[in-house]
C-alpha positions in Angstrom: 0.0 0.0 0.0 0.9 3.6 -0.6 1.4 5.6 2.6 2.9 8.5 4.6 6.0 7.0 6.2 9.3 8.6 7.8 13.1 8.8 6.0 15.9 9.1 7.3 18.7 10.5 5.7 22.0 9.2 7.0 24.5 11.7 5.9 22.5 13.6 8.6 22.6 11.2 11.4 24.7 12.1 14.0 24.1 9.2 16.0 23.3 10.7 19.3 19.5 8.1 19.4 17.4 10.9 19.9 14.6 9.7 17.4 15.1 6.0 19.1 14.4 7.8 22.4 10.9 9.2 20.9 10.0 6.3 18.8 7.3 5.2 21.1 6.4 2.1 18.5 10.3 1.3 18.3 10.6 1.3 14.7 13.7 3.2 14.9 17.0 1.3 16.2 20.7 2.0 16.2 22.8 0.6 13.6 26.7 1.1 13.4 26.3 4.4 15.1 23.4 5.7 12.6 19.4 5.7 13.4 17.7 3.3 10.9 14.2 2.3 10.3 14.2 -1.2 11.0 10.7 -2.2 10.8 8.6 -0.4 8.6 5.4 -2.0 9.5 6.0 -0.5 13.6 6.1 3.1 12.2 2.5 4.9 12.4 3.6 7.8 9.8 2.5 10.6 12.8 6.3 11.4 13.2 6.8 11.3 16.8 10.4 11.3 16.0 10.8 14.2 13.7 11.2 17.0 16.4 13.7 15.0 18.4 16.2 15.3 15.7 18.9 17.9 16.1 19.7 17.7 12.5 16.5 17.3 10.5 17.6 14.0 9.1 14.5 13.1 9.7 11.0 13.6 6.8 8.1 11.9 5.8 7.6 10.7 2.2 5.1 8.7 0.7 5.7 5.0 -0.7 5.4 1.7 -1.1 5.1 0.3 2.8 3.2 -2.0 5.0 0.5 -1.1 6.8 1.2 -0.1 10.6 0.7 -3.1 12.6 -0.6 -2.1 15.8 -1.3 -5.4 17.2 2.3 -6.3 16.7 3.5 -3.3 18.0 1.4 -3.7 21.9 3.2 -7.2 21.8 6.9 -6.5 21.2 6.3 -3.6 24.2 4.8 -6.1 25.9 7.8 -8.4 25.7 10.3 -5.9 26.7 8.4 -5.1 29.7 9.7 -8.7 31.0 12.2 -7.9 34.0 15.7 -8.6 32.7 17.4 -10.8 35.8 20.8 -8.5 35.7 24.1 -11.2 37.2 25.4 -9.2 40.3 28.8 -7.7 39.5 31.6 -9.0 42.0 32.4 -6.2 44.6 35.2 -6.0 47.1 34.2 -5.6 51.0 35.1 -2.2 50.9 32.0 -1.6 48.4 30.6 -2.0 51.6 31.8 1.0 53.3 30.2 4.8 53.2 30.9 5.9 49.5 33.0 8.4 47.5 30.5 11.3 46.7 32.0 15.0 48.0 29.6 17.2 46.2 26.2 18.1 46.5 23.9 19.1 43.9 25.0 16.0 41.7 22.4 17.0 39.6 23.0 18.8 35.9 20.1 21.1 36.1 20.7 22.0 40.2 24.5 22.5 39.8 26.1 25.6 40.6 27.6 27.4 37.5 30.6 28.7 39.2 32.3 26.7 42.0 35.6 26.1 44.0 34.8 22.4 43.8 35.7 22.3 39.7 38.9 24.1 40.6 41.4 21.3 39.4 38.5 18.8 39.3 38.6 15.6 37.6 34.2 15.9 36.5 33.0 13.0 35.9 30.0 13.6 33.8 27.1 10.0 34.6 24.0 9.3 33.3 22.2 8.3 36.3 21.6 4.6 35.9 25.3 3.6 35.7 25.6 3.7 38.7 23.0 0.8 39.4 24.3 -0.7 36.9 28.2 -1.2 37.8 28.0 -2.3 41.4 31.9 -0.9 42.0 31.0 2.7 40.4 32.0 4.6 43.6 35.4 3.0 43.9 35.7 2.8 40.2 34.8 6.4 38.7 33.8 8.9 41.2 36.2 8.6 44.3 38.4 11.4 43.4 36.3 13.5 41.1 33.3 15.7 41.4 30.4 14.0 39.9 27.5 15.5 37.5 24.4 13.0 36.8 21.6 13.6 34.4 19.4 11.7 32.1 18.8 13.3 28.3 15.8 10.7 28.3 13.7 12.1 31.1 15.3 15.5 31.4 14.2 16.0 27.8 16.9 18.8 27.5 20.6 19.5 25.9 22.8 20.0 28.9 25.2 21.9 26.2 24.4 25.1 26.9 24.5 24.8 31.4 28.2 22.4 30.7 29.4 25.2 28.4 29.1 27.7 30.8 30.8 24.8 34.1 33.7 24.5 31.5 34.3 28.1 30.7 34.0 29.8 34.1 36.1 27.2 35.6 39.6 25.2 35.6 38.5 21.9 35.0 41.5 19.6 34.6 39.8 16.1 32.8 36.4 15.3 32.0 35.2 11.9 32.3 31.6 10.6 30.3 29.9 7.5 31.8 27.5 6.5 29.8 24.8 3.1 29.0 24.6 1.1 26.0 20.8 2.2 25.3 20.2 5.2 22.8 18.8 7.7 25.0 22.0 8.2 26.8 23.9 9.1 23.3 22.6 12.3 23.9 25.1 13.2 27.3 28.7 12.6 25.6 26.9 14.7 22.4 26.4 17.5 25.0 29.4 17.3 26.1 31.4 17.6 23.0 28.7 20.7 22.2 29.3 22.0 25.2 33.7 21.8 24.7 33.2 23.3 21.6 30.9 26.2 22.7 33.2 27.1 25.7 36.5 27.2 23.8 38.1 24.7 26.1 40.6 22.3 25.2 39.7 19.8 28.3 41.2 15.8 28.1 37.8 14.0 27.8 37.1 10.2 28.0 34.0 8.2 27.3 32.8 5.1 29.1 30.3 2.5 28.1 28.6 0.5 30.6 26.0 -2.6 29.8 23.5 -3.3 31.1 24.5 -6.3 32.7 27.3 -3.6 34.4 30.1 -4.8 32.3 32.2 -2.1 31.2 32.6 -1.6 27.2 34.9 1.1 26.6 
């Protein structure tokens, strides 16, 4: 059948899973770093997806596709609703013990522009489920640094703009990215970059992946 359906245009992608994030029907995935439409029959043609893009890579046209299968649709959310058993990562005792955090706000949006704690800090820059998700996170990535947390998923906000501003008003010696395998949290290390570029900064930065099983990828 002939109908209204979305295109993406990869030479636009940036990768950052935006549109994955707002595909409530999950027609769009993440392939080798680019968003693709990988089932044609999930996507309802009402673009959802469209404004999340931060490079319009993203139209409608209208072709040759399958009709939107709804039914099929409720069941593969239904299916991913199934609790994921997660294996227990192996801690040492001292995992045990009160834990690394020094600053307060952690949070991106309630953090203090301007600061004495980012004067030679190591910032270490988390979306806020790695640390469920590696059980020696403390230990691992935030004793010794100040910690920043924030979620691009339910924030529904660039933290460009608010990081900019932390890495230009203050001497920040590294930055450190923690970040999950699932698209929504391509959006923090994007920020980030955005944010080095708009402050004119030349600060070492490092990105780490964590799965969701709390193994660490990169």
């Amino acid at each position: 059948m002939i109908r209204r359906i979305i295109r993406i245009n990869e030479e636009k992608c940036n990768g950052c899973g935006l549109c994955a994030q707002a595909c409530h029907e999950g027609a769009i995935g993440m392939v080798d770093g680019k968003a693709r439409l990988l089932r044609e029959d999930y996507c309802d043609g009402l673009g959802d997806c469209l404004p999340a893009c931060p490079t319009g890579a993203i139209t409608f046209e209208e072709r040759e596709a399958p009709a939107y299968d709804e039914a099929a649709v409720l069941a593969a959310k239904k299916a991913k609703t199934q609790v994921k058993t997660v294996r227990p990562t192996a801690v040492s005792a001292a995992a045990e013990k009160p834990g690394h955090l020094h600053n307060w706000p952690v949070q991106i949006k309630l953090a203090p522009v301007q600061s004495a704690m980012y004067d030679g800090a190591d910032l270490l820059i988390a979306a806020d489920c790695t640390a469920f998700a590696h059980g020696d996170f403390h230990r691992r990535f935030i004793r010794g640094r100040v910690v920043l947390i924030g979620c691009p998923k339910l924030d529904a906000v660039s933290y460009a703009e608010k990081l900019a501003e932390i890495f230009a008003g203050n001497d920040i010696r590294s930055i450190t990215v923690a970040r999950m395998t699932v698209p929504c949290c391509g959006g923090l290390p994007m920020a980030v970059r955005n944010a080095l570029q708009m402050s004119g900064k030349k600060i070492p930065l490092e990105t780490v992946v964590i799965d969701t099983d709390g193994r660490i990828l990169d």
